[in-house]
N, C-alpha and C positions, 0 to 999 in steps of 0.2 A: 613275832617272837624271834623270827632268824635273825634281826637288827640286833633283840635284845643280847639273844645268846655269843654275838660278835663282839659284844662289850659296850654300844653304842649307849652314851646319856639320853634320855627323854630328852631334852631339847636337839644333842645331835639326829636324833628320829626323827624328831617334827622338821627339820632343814632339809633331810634327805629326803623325804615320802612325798610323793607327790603321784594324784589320781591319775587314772588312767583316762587316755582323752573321749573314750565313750561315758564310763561315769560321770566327768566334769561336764560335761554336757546336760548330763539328765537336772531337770531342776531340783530333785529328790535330793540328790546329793551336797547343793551348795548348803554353806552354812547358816544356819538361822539363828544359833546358840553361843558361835563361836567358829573359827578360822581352823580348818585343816590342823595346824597344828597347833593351835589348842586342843582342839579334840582326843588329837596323838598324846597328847600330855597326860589328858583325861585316863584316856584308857589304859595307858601305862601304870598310871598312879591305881587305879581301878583294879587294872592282873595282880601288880607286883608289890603294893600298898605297905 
């Protein structure tokens, strides 16, 4: 939300965001649905709809 509240577009957020290097690790984490930022898009559209 602090991206959101800077003015940042859904796609400028999916460019910027990137995991942290102990989450990108975990296999939990990688994408199975869709790419980081797809995701990012997802949830945006999701909060802010």
């Amino acid at each position: 939300m602090r991206l959101v509240n800077r003015g940042l577009t859904p796609r400028e957020i999916a460019e910027e965001l990137t995991l942290p290097p102990a989450l990108d690790r975990q296999c939990a984490s990688r994408g199975y649905c869709g790419s980081l930022s797809h995701n990012v898009k997802s949830v945006h559209q999701h909060c802010l709809g």
